[in-house]
C-alpha positions in Angstrom: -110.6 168.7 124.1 -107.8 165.6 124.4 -105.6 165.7 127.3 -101.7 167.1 126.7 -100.7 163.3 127.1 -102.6 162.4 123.8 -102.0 165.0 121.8 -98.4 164.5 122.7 -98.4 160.8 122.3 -100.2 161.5 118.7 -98.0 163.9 117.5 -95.2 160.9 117.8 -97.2 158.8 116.2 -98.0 160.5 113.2 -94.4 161.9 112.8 -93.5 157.9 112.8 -96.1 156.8 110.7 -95.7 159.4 107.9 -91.7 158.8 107.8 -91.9 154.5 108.0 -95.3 154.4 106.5 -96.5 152.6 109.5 -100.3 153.6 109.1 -101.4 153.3 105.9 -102.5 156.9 104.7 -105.6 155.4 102.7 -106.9 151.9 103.4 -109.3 150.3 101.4 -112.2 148.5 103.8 -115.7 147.0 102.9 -119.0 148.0 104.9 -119.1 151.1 106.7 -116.1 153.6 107.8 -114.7 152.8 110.9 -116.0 154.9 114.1 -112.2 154.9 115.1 -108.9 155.5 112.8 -106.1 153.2 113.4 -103.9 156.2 114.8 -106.4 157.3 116.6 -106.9 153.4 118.2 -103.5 153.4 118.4 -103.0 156.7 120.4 -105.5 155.9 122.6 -104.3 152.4 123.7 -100.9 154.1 124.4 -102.4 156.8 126.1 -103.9 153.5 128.3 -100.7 152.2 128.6 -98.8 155.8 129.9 -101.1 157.8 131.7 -102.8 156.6 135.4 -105.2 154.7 133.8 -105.8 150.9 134.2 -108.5 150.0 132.4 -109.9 150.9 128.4 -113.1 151.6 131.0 -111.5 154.4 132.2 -110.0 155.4 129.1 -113.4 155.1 127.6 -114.9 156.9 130.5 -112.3 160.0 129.4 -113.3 160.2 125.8 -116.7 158.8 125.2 -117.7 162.5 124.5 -115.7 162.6 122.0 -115.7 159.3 120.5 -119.5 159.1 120.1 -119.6 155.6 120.1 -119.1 152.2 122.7 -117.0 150.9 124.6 -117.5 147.9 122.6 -116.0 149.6 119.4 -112.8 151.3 121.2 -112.1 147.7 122.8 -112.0 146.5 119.1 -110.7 149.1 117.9 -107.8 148.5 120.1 -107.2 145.4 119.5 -107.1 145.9 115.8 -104.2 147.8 115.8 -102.4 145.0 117.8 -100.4 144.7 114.1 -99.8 148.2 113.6 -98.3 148.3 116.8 -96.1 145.6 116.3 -94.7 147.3 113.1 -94.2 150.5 115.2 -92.4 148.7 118.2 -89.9 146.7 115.3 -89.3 150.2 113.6 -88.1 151.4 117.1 -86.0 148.5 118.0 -84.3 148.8 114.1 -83.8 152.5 114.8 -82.3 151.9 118.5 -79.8 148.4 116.7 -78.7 151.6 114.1 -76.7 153.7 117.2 -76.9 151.0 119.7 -74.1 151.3 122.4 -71.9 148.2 122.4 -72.5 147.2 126.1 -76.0 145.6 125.8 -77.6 143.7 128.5 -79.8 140.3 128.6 -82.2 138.7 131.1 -85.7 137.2 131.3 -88.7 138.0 133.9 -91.9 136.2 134.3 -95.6 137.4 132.8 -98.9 135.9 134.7 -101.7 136.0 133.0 -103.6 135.3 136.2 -103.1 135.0 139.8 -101.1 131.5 140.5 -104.9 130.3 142.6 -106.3 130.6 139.2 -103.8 128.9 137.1 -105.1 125.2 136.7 -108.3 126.8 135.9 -107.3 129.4 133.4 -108.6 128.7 129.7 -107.5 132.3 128.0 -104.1 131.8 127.1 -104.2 128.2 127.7 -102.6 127.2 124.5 -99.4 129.8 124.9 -98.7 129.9 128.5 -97.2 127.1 131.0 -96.3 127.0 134.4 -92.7 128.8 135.8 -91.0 129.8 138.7 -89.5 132.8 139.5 -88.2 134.8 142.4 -91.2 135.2 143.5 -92.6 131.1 143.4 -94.6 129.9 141.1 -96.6 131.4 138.4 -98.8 130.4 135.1 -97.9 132.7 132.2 -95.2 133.5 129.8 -91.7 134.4 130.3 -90.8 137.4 128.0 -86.4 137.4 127.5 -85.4 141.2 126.2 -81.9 142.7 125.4 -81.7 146.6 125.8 -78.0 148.2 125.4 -76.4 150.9 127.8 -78.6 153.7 126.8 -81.7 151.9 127.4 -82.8 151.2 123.9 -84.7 147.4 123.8 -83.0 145.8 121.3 -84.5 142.5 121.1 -87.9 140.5 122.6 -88.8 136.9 122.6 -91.8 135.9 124.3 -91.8 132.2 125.1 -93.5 129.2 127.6 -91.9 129.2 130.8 -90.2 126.1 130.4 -88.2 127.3 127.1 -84.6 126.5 127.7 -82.7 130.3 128.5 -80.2 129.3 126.5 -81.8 129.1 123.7 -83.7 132.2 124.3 -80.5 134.0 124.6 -79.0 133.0 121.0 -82.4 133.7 119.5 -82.4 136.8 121.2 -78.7 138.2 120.1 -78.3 136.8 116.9 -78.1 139.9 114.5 -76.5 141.6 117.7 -72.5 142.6 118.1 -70.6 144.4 121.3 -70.4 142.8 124.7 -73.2 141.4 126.1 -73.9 141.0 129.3 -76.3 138.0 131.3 -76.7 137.4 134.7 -75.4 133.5 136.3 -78.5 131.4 135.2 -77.3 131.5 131.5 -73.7 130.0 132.6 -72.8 127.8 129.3 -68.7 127.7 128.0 -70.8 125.9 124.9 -72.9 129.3 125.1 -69.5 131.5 124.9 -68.0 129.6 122.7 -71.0 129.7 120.5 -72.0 133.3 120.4 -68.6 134.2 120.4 -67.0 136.5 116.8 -63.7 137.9 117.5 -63.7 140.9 117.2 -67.6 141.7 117.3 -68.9 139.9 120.0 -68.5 138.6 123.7 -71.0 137.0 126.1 -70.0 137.7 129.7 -72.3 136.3 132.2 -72.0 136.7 135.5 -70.1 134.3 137.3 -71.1 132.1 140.6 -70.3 132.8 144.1 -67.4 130.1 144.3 -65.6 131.4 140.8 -66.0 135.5 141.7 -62.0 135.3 142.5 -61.2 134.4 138.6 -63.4 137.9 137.8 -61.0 141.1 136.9 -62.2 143.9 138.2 -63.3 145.3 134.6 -65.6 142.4 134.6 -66.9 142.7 137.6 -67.8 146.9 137.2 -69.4 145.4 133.6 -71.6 143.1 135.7 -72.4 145.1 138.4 -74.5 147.7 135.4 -76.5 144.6 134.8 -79.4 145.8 137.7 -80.5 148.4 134.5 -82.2 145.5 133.0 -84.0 144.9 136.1 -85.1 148.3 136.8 -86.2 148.3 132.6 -88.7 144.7 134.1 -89.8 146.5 137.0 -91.1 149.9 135.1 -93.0 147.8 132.6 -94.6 145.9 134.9 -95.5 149.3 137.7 -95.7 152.1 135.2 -96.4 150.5 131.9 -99.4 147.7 133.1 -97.3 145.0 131.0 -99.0 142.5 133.5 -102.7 142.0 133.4 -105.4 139.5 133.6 -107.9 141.7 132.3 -108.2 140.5 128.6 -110.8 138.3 127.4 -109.0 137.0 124.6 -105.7 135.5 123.0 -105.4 138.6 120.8 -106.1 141.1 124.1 -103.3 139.6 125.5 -101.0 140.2 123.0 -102.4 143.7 122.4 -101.6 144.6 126.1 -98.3 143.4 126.0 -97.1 145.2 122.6 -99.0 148.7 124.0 -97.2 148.1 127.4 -93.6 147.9 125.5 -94.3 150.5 122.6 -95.0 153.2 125.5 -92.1 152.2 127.3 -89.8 152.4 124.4 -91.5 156.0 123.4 -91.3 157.2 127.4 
């Protein structure tokens, strides 16, 4: 019998698919049937992604009676629906822009796809990552920028190299987004302001630097000071939702394990 977690995270899946047509009901393939549906692949990698376990291995290990098949054929199988959860995770994000609260909040954290030792020899996700620097020091990956508003709802994602100007990031980011939006002192551009600006619709306040905090009201400053939810929002992805990993063995694993991680956070 599947654990409450599945049959939980299933029963939001199929709600989903059946009202945004997200699966499709029939799908018309060539050989033999597939050993695993898509919602089932589907429910399973975000059962990986929510519940204690850290590897398909172990997820394998908890329904290979089941299953009746590999491990092989559920690592596929998850990384097939790699698409279908990218359709899932844009429905959610259009859903959450429809009754978004109007203070929304940017920022951008670091993704390794290996430990920094490993970096100059790292061939995986040679073509997509770079080297960055972070809080932390150096590291080889990604850098993924997100805006979520006051309620918690992710609004927006851009995954990009390291060395992609913030700036830019943050207009691709907020584009089709209004209300006041809120980034920390690294994004510190008047052109950026001036730019994003629609009276009206929509402000950028970022968060000033030490020597100019006496020109900030103290409205701005309680604005700024909500900014740490963002942070938390990195931090739980990374702990609870295993949105870092060096485990895939593949470009498309990679991808799959960062979709899975953010889908199950958005659904928590």
């Amino acid at each position: 019998m599947y654990p409450q977690l599945f049959q939980k995270l299933k029963h939001i899946i199929t709600q989903l698919s059946e009202k945004y047509h997200i699966i499709p009901k029939k799908e018309i393939r060539k050989g033999r049937s597939l050993k695993i549906r898509d919602s089932e692949a589907l429910t399973l990698a975000l059962y990986k992604q929510t519940s204690t376990r850290a590897t398909k291995k172990s997820v394998y290990e908890d329904f290979k009676e089941i299953l009746s098949c590999s491990y092989k054929t559920l690592v596929l199988a998850i990384n097939r629906v790699a698409v279908v959860t990218l359709k899932l995770l844009f429905v959610l994000m259009r859903l959450g822009k429809k009754d978004a609260h109007w203070l929304k909040y940017t920022d951008a954290t670091d993704i390794p796809v290996c430990l920094t030792k490993n970096g100059k020899k790292h061939k995986t996700m040679r073509s997509l990552a770079g080297w960055g620097h972070s809080g932390k020091g150096f590291y080889f990956g990604l850098k993924l920028t997100m805006t979520r508003d006051d309620r918690g709802r992710i609004l927006s994602l851009v995954f990009s190299s390291p060395s992609t100007n913030d700036r830019d990031l943050f207009r691709k980011a907020n584009k089709d987004l209004d209300g006041i939006i809120i980034a920390d002192a690294g994004y510190i551009s008047k052109e950026l302001e001036r730019d994003m600006f629609i009276d009206g619709k929509r402000l950028v306040l970022i968060k000033p630097q030490r020597k100019m905090k006496k020109l900030v009201s103290p409205l701005w400053a309680a604005l700024y000071k909500r900014r740490f939810r963002i942070e938390f929002d990195f931090r739980s992805l990374k702990l609870f939702h295993g949105l870092i990993s060096s485990l895939p063995r593949s470009v498309e694993g990679y991808i799959s394990n960062y979709l899975l991680a953010l889908t199950s956070f958005v659904l928590r």
